[in-house]
C-alpha positions in Angstrom: -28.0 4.1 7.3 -27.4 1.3 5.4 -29.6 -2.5 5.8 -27.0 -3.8 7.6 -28.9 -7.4 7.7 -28.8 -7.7 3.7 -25.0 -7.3 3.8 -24.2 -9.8 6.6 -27.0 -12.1 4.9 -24.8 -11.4 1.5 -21.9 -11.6 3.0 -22.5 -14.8 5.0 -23.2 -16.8 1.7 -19.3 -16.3 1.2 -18.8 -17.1 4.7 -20.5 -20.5 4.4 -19.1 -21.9 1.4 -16.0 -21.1 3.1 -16.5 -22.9 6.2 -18.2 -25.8 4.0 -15.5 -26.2 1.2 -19.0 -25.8 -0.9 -19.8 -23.7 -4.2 -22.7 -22.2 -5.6 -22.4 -24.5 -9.3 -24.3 -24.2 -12.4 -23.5 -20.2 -13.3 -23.0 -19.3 -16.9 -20.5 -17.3 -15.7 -17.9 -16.4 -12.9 -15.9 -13.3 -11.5 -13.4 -13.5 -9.1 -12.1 -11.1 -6.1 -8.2 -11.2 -5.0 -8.1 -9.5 -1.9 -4.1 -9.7 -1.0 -4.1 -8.8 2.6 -1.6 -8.5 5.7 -3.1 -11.4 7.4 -5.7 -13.0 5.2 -5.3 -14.0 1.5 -9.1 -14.7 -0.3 -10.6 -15.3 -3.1 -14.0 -14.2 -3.7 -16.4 -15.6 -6.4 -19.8 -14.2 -7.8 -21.9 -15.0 -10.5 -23.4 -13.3 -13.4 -26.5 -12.0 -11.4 -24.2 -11.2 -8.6 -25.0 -13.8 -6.4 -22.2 -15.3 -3.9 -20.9 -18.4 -5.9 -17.8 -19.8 -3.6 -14.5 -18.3 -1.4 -11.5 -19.7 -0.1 -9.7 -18.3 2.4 -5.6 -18.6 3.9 -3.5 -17.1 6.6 -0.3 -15.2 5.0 2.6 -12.9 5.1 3.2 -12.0 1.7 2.3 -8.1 2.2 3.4 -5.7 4.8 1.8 -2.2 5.0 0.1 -2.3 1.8 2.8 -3.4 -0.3 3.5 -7.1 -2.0 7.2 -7.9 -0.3 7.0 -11.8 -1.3 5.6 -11.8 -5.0 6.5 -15.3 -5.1 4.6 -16.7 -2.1 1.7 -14.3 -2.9 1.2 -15.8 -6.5 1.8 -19.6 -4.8 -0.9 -19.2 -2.3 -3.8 -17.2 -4.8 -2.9 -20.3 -7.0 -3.8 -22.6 -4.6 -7.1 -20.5 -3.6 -7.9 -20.0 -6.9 -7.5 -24.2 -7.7 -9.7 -24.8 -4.5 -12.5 -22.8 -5.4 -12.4 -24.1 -8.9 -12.8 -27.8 -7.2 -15.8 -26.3 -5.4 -17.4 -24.6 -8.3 -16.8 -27.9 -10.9 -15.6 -25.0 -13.3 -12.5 -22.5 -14.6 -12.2 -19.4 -13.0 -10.7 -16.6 -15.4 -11.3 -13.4 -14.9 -10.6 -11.3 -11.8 -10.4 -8.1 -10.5 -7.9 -7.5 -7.6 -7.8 -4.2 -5.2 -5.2 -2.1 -3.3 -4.7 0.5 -0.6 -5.6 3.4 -0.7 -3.2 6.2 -1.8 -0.7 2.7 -3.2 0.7 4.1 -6.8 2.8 3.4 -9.7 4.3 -0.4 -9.3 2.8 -0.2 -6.2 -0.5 -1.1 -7.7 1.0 -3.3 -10.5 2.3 -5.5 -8.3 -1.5 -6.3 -7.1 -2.9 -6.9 -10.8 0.5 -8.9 -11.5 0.3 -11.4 -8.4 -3.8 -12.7 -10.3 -2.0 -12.5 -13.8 0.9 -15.1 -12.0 -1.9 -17.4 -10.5 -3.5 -17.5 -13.8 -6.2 -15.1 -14.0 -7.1 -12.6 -16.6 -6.9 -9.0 -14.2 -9.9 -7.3 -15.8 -10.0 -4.2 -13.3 -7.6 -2.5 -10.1 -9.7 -0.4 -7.7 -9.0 1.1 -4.0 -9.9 -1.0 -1.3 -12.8 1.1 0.2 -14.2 1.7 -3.2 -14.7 -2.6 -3.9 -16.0 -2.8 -0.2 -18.5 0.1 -1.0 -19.9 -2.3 -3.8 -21.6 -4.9 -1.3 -22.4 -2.0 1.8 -23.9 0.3 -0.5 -23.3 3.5 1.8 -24.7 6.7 0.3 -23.2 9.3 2.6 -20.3 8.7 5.2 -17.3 6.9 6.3 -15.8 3.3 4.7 -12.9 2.5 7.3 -11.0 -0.7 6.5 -8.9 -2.1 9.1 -6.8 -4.4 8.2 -3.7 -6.3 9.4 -1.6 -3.3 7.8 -2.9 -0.4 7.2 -6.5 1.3 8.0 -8.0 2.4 4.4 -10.7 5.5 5.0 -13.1 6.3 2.0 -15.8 9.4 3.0 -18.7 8.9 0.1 -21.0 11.4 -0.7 -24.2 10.8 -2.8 -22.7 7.3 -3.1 -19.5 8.3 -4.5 -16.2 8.7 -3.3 -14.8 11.9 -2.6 -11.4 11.4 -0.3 -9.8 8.3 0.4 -7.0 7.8 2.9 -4.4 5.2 4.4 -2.1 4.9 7.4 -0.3 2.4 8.6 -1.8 1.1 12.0 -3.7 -1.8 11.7 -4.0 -5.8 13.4 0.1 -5.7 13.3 -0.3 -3.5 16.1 -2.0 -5.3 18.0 -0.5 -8.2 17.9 3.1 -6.2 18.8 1.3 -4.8 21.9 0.1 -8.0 23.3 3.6 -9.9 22.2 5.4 -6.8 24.3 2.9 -7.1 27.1 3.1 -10.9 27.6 6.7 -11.4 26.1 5.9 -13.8 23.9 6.8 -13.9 20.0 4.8 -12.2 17.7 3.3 -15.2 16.0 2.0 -17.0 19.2 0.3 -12.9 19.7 -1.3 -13.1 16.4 -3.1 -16.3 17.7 -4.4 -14.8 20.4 -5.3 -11.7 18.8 -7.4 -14.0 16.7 -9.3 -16.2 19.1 -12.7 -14.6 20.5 -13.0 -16.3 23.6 -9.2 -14.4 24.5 -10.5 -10.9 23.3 -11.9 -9.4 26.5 -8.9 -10.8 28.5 -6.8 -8.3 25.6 -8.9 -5.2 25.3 -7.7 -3.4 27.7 -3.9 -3.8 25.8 -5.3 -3.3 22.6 -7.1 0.1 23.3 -4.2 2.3 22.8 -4.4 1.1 19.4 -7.9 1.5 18.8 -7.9 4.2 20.2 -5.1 5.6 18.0 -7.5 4.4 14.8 -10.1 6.6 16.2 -8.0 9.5 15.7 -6.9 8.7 12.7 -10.6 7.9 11.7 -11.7 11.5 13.1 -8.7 13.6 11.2 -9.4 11.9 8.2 -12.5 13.1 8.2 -11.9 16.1 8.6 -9.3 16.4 6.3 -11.7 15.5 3.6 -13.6 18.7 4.3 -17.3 16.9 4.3 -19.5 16.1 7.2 -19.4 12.1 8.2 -22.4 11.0 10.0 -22.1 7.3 10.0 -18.7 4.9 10.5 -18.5 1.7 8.7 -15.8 -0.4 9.6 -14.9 -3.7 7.3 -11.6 -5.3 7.1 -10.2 -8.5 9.5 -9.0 -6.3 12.3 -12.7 -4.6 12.9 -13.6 -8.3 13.8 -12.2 -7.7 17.2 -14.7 -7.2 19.9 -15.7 -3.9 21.2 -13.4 -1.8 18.5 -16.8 -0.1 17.3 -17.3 0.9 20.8 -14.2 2.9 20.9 -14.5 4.4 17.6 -17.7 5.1 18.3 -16.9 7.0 21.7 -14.2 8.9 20.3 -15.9 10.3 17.2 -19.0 10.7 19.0 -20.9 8.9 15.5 -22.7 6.1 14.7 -20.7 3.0 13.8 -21.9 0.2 11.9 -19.9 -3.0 11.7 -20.7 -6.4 9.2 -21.0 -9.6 11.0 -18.0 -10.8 8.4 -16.1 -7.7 7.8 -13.2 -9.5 6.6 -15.0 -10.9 3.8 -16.5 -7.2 3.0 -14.1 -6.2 0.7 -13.1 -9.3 -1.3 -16.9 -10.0 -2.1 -16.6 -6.3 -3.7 -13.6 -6.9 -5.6 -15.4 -9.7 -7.0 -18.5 -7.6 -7.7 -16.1 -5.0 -9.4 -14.7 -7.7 -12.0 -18.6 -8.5 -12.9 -19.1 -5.0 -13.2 -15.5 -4.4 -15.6 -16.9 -7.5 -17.7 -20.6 -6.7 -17.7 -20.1 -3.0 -18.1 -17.4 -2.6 -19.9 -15.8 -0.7 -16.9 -12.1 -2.6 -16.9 -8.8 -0.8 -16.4 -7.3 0.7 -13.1 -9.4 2.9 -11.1 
């Protein structure tokens, strides 16, 4: 099992200069995390020891099931993140690394590295989703699921490396088309409510088809991969949703470990990777 408390403590860092429009200043040096999501767009920022330096963080529709369909708008809004952070931090950022679904190929996972180059980075390194989020939870032996608004990225790790990585399409846009059905209202006002906490227990009960669809795919995954999972670990904005690990946890009959900010998980790893592709001379495409 992994210390979940030094990841949300890590994790919150990020979480906190967001909220505060604050930086960690001073660093010889900074590497930045694109994480190009279905709902989110953020842009994470460490230093050279690794420490949380600074985030910014926007609400977007530029990519639908893993894929960039509005390169434009994708390379406006990490420009303005990346400008933001920069005001925070009192300093250039130019380096980054950027990550993608799993399975995503070809142009596929250009299109990732090419929205950073757009906004003005330097794209030092490409990687799969579960394997940048892997970088701040540190799991040894079992199961990285990533829900996000798309697509739900699965990653089974053994001795601390990756061994089968999957991706479907069933993520947060699934909820939010079951409550918009279920209430008949449009789909935007449903993502709202998806979204706000104190409306989450009110929505469960709608939701849990979907969840409980994740499960499955969760559970045939891992079997798929051939390898015994022991342990869950969900990251990704749509795991935010209360009582998700409940259901996942019920239907695979394992233990499931969710971060306090698991939307932040993986963009503090893709920032983590591009110190590591600097540092270590590890750059490319995974």
């Amino acid at each position: 099992m992994i210390d979940i408390d030094r990841v949300n403590q890590y994790v919150g860092q990020i979480a906190g200069y967001i909220e505060g429009n604050t930086a960690l200043r001073g660093a010889k040096q900074y590497f930045a995390g694109v994480d190009l999501g279905t709902t989110y767009m953020v842009v994470a920022v460490v230093d050279e020891e690794g420490r949380p330096a600074g985030g910014a963080l926007r609400c977007a529709e530029v990519v639908r099931d893993g894929l960039v369909v509005d390169y434009v708008g994708a390379v406006k809004i990490v420009r303005e993140l990346k400008k933001e952070v920069e005001e925070a931090l009192g300093s250039e950022l130019e380096v980054a690394a950027v990550a993608y679904p799993p399975g995503c190929e070809g142009r596929n996972v250009d299109a990732f590295r090419y929205v950073a180059e757009g906004a003005g980075f330097e794209c030092v390194r490409s990687l799969e989703e579960p394997v940048a989020a892997n970088l701040v939870l540190q799991v040894k032996d079992g199961a990285i699921v990533d829900i996000g608004g798309g697509t739900t990225g699965i990653a089974v790790l053994k001795d601390g490396e990756v061994v089968y990585t999957a991706d479907e399409p069933t993520g947060g846009t699934h909820f939010s088309l079951v409550i918009a059905g279920a209430y008949k209202i449009p789909f935007y006002e449903a993502e709202e409510r998806k979204k706000d906490p104190s409306l989450q227990m009110e929505l469960f009960p709608v939701v849990k088809p979907v969840m409980e669809k994740i499960s499955i795919i969760i559970e045939r995954e891992s079997r798929r991969s051939g390898y015994s999972v022991k342990e869950i670990y969900l990251c990704g904005g749509t795991s935010a949703f209360k009582g998700i690990e409940k259901i996942i946890a019920g239907r695979t009959g394992l233990p499931v470990v969710k971060a306090a900010y698991p939307w932040l998980v993986t963009p503090v790893g893709i920032a983590l990777a591009c110190r590591e592709a600097i540092l270590n001379g590890h750059e490319g495409t995974d």
